[in-house]
C-alpha positions as a Markdown table, in Angstrom:
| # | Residue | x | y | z |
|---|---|---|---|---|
| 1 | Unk | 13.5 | -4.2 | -14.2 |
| 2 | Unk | 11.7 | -2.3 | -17.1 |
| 3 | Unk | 12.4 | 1.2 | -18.1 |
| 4 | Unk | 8.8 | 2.7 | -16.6 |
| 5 | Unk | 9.5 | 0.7 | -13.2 |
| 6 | Unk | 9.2 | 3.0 | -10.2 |
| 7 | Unk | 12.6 | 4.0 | -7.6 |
| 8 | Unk | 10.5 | 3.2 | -4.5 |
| 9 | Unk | 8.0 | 0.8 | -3.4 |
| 10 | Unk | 6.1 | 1.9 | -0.6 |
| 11 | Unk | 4.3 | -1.3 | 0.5 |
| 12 | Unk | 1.0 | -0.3 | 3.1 |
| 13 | Unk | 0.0 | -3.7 | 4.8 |
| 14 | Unk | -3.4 | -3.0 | 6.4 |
| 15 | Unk | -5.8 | -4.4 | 8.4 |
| 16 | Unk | -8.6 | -2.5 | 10.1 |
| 17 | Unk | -6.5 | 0.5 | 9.9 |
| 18 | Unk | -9.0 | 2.6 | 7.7 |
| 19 | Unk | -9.2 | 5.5 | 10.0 |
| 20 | Unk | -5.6 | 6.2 | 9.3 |
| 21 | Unk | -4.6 | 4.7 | 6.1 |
| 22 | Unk | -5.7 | 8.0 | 4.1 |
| 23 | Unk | -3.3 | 10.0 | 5.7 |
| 24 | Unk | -0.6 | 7.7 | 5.6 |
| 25 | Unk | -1.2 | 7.3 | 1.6 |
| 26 | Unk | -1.6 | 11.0 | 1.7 |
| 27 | Unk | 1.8 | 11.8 | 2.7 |
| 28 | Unk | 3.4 | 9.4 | 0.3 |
| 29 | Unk | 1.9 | 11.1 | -2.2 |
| 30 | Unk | 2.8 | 14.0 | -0.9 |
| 31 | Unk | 7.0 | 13.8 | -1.2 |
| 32 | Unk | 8.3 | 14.3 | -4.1 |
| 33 | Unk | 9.6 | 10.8 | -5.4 |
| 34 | Unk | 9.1 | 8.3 | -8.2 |
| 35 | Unk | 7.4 | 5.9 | -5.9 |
| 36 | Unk | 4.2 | 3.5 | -6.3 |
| 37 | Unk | 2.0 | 2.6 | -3.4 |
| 38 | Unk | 0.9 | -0.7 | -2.8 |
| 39 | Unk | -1.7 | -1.6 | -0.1 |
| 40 | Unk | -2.6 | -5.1 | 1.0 |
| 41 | Unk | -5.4 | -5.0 | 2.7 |
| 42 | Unk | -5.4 | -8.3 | 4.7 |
| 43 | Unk | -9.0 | -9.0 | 5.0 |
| 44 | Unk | -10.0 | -5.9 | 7.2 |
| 45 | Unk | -13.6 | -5.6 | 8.2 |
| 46 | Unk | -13.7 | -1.5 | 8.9 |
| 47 | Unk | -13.7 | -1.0 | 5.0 |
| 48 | Unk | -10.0 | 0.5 | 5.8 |
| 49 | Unk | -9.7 | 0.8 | 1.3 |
| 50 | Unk | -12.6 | 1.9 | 0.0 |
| 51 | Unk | -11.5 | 5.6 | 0.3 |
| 52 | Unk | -8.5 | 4.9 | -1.4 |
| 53 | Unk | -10.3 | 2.7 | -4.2 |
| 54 | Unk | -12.4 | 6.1 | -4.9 |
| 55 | Unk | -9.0 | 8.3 | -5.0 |
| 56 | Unk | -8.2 | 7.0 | -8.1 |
| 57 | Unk | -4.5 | 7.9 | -8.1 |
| 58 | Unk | -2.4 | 5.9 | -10.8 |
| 59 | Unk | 0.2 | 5.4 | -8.5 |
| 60 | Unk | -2.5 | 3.8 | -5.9 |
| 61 | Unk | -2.9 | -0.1 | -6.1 |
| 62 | Unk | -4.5 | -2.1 | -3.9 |
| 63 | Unk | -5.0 | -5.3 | -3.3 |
| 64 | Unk | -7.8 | -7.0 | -1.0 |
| 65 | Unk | -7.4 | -10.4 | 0.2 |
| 66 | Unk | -11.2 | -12.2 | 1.8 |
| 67 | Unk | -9.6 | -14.1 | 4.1 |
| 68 | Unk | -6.8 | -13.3 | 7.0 |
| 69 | Unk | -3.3 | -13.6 | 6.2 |
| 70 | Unk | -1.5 | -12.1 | 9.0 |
| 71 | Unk | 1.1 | -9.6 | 9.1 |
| 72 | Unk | 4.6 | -11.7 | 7.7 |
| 73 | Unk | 2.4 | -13.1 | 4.5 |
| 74 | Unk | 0.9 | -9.9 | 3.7 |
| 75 | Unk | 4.1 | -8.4 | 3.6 |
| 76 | Unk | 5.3 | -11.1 | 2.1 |
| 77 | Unk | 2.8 | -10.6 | -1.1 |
| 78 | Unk | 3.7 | -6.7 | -1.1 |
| 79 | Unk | 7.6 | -7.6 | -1.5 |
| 80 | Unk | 6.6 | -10.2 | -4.5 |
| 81 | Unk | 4.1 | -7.2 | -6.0 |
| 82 | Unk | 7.0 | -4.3 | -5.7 |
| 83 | Unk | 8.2 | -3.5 | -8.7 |
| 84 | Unk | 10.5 | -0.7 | -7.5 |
| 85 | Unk | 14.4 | -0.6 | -7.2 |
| 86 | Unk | 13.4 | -0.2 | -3.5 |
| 87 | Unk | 11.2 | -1.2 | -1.0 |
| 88 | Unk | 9.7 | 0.7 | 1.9 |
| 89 | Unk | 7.6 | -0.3 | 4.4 |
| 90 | Unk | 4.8 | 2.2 | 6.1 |
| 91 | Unk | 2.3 | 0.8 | 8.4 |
| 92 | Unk | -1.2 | 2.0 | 8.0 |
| 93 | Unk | -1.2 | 4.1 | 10.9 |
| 94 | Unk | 2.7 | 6.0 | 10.2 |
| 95 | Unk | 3.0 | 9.4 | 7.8 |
């Protein structure tokens, strides 16, 4: 693990959760911890990231996938993305 690696991993697996999934980002980014959020969107239809693409927050990534998943291989890729010394999971829908 690098020096500029982050504590926490807060891995957001979402699919059509976009009604939600600004406030859950929101109050990540929110506490005050050397965390990164990563969002896997898993191939939603309800444009659930493109809020968060405009947010522009350097601790924001996302990554969109075109075709389903499902739930344990989208968490899956968050885990192998995580570059913190730990991970959290937050569903799309939890603050």
């Amino acid at each position: 693990m690098n020096a500029s690696a982050p504590e926490i991993s807060v891995c957001i697996p979402v699919h059509n959760a976009g009604r939600h999934l600004s406030e859950a980002v929101a109050s990540v980014l929110a506490q005050d911890a050397d965390a990164e959020i990563l969002v896997q969107d898993d191939a939603s239809t309800d444009g659930a990231v493109d809020q968060l693409a405009r947010l522009r927050e350097p601790r924001v990534h996302i990554c969109r996938e075109r075709r389903r998943l499902g739930a344990a291989t989208t968490r899956t890729h968050l885990i192998d993305r995580a570059r913190g010394r730990y991970v959290a999971f937050l569903d799309a829908d939890d603050v």
